[in-house]
N, C-alpha and C positions, 0 to 999 in steps of 0.2 A: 542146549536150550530147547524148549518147548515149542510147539507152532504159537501155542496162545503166546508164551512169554515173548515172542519175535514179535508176535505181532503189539501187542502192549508196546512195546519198545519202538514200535513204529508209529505208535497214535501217539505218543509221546513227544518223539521226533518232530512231527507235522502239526500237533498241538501248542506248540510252540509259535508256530509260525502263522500271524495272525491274516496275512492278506494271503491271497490266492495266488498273485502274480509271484509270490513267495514261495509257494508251494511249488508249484509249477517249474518255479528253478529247483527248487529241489530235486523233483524229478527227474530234471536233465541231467544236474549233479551225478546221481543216483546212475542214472542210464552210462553217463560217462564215464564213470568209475569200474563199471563193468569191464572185466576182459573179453577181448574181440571173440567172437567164434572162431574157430577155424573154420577154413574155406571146405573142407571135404565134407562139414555138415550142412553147409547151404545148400539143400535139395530141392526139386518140389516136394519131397516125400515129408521133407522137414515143417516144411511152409503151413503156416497156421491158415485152414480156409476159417472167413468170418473177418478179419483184418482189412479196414482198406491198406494199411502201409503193410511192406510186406517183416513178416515175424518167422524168422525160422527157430525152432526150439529142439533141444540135443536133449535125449533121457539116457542115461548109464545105471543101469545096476549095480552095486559093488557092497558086498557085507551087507545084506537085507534090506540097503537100503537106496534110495533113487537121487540120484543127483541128476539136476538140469542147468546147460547152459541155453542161451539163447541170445540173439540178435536180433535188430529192425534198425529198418532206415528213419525211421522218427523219432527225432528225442524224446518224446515226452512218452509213446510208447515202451522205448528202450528202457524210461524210467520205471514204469509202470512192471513192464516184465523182470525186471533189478527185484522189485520192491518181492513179487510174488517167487521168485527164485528164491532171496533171502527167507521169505515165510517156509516154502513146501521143501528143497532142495535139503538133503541129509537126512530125512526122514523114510520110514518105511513107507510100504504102497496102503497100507492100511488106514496108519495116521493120516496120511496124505487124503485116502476119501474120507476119511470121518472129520476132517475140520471144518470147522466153522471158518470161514472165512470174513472174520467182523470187522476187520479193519478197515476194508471197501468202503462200506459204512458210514464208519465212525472219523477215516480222515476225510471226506467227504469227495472222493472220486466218484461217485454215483452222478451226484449232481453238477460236477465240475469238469463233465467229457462232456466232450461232443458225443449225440447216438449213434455215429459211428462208430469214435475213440470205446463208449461203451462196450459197443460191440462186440468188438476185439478183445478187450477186458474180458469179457465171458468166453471167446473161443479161445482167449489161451486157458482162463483155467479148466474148462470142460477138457484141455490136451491135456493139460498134464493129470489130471483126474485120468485120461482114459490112458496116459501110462499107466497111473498106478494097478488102475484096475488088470492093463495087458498083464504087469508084472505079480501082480498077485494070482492072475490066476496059474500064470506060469511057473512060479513056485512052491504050488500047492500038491 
């Protein structure tokens, strides 16, 4: 599947769901279903700066392509980083910078964080963008 088609499939999902407080459990849903980290990735090295709550995020290389796990102690975080794992995760370092990321958008997490929670929003994707980037240049 495509980053767009994930992500289509995710405005989809939350378009559905007409109140906010809806969404939201969604979210947690989302963040719950996640499996745990493992403990030997929880580093500072891991640790996302830009987060109040704190976000450790895992990058692996394998077959061209970048997979990411990641944890936080906040549900609604943990959902948020679910939601962008499922978009970026399986894909090259490449796809990975050149997407559009419109789903932010269009499920209305822009407007529906706190500008903290925003915050954070951005310093996970600026990480995993600067995986990609580390690993693109790495296997050039």
């Amino acid at each position: 599947m495509t980053i767009n088609e994930t992500q289509d499939e995710i405005i989809e999902e939350f378009s559905e769901l007409d109140d906010w407080m809806d969404r939201y459990q969604l979210l947690i849903d989302l963040g719950n279903e996640q499996e745990p980290l493992d403990e030997q990735y929880k580093t500072d090295q891991n640790l996302i700066d830009g987060c109040q709550s704190r976000v450790w995020l895992q990058a692996d290389y394998n077959d061209g392509k970048l997979f990411f796990t990641a944890e936080s102690d906040a549900l609604i975080v943990k959902g948020i980083v679910a939601l962008l794992i499922r978009v970026l995760s399986g894909h090259t370092p490449q796809e990975i910078l050149d997407a559009d990321l419109y789903f932010i958008g269009q499920i209305g997490l822009r407007e529906h964080l706190s500008p903290t929670r925003s915050n954070g929003l951005l310093a996970m994707v600026k990480q995993m963008r600067m995986y990609a980037a580390a690993f693109s240049l790495n296997r050039q």
